[in-house]
Backbone as a ProteinNet text record, in pm:
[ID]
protein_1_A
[PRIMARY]
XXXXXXXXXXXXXXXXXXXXXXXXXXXXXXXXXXXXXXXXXXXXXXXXXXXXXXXXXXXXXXXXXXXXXXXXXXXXXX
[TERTIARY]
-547.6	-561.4	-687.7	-802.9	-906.5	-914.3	-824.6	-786.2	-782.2	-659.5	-703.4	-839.6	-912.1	-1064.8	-1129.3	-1180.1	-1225.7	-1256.9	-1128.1	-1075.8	-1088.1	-1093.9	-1129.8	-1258.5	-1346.1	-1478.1	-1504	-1426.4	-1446.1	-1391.7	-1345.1	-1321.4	-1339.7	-1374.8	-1404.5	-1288.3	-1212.3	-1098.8	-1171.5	-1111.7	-1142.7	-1069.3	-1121.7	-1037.3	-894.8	-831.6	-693.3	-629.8	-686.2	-624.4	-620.4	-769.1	-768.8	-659.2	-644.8	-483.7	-352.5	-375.8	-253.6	-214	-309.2	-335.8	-283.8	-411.3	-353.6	-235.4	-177.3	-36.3	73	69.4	143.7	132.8	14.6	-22.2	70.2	24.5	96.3	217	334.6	453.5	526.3	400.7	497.5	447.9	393.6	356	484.2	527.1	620.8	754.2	763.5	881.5	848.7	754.2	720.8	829.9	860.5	959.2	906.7	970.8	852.1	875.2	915.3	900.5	819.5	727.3	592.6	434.6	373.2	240.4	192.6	202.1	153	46.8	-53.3	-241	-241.1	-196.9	-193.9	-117.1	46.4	96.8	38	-24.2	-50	-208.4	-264	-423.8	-322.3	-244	-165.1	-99.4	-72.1	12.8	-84.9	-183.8	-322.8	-362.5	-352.2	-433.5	-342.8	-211	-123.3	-119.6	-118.6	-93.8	-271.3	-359.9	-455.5	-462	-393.4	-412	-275.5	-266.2	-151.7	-191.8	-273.5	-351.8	-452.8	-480.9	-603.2	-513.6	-433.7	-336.8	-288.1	-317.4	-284.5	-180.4	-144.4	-43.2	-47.9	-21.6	-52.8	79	183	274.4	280.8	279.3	319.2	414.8	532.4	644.5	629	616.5	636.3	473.7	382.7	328	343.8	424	506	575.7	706.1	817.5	720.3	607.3	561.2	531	449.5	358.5	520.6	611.3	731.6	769.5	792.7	865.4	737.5	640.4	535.5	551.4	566.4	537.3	676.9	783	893.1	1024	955.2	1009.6	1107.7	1232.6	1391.6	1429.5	1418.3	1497.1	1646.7	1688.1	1852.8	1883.4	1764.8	1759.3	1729.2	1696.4	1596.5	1726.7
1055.3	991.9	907.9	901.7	848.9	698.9	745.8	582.4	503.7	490	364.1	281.5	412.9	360.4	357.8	412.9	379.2	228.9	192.8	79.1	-28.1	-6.2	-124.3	-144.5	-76.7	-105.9	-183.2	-215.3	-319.6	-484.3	-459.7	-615	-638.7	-733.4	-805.4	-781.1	-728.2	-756.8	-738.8	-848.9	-767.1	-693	-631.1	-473.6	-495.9	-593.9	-646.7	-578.5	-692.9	-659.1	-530.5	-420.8	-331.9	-228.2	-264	-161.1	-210.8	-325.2	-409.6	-275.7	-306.2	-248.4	-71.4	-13	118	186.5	120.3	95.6	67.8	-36.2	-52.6	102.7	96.4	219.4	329.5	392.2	552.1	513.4	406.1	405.1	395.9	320.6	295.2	446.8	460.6	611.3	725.2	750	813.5	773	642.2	631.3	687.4	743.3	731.6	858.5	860.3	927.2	1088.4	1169	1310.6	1341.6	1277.2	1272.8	1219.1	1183.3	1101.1	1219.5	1150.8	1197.1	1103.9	1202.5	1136.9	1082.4	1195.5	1084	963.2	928.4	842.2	747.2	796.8	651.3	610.3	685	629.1	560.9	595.2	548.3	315.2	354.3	209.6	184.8	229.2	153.3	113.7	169.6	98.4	-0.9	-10.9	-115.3	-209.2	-207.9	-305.6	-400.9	-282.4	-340.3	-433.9	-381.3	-432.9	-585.9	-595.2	-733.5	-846.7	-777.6	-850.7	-927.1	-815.7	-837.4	-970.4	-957.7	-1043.1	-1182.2	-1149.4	-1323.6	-1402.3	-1307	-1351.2	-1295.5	-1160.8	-1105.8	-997.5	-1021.4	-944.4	-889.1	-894.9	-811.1	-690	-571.6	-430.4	-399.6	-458.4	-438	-513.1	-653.9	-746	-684.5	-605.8	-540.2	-415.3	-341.9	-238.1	-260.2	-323.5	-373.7	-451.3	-518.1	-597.2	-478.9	-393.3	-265	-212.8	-185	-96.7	-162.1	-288.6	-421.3	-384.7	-399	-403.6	-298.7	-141.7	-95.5	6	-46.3	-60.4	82.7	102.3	175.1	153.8	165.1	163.8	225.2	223.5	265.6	313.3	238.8	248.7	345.8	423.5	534.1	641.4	627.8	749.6	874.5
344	213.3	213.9	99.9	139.1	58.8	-86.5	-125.7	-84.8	7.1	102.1	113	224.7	296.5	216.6	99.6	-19.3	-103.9	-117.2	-170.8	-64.2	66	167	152.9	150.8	104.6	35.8	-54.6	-163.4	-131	-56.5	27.5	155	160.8	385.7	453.7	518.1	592.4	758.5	861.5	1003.8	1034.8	1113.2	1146.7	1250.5	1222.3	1242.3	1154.6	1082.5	868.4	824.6	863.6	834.2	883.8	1058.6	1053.9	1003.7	983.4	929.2	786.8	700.7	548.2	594.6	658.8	687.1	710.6	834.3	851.8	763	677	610.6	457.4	447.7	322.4	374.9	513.3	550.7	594.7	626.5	605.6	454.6	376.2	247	145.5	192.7	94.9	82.7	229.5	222.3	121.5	96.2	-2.2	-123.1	-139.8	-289.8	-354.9	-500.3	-510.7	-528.5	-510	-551.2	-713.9	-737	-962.7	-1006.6	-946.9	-981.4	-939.4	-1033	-1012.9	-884.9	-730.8	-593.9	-606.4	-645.3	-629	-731.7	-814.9	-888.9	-810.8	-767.7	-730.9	-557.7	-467.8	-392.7	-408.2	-507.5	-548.9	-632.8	-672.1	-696.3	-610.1	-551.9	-444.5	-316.1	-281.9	-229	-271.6	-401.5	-456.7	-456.7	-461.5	-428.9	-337	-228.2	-82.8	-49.2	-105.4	-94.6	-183.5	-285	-317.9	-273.1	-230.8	-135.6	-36.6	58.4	208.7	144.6	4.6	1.9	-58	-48.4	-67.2	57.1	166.2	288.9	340.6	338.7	364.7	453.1	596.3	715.7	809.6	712.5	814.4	727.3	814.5	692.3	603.6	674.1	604	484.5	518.7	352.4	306.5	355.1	256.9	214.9	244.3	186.7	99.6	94.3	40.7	-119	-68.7	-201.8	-299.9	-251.9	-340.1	-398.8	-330.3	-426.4	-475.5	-472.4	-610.7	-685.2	-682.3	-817.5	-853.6	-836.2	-838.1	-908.7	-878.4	-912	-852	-736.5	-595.2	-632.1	-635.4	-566.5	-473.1	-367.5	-257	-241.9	-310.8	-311.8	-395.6	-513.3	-596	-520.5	-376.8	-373.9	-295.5
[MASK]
++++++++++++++++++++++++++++++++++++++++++++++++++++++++++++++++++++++++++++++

């Protein structure tokens, strides 16, 4: 997926952050539901997880978990 690396370009992270972000992107991608248009929701859900990371948010999970609340994931639907 190049969204991601794409979209990191556009902000400073050190390359901590950066696998922090990555990591968290290719675990939370897989939730996505397959009734959705994929390139679209993982091109938002990058951008999620990315303004997250830029609030100070460096564990994957609570940046996973944040992108599907915005984003409005249900898990318990899937």
């Amino acid at each position: 997926m190049n969204s991601i690396h794409a979209l990191l370009h556009e902000g400073a992270f050190d390359p901590e952050t950066v696998q922090v972000v990555v990591q968290a992107f290719e675990s939370c991608r897989e939730t996505i539901p397959e009734t959705v248009d994929r390139p679209l929701m993982e091109e938002l859900m990058a951008k999620r997880i990315l303004q997250l990371a830029r609030r100070g948010i460096r564990d994957p999970i609570e940046l996973c978990t944040g992108a599907q609340k915005q984003l409005g994931i249900n898990l318990s639907r899937r």
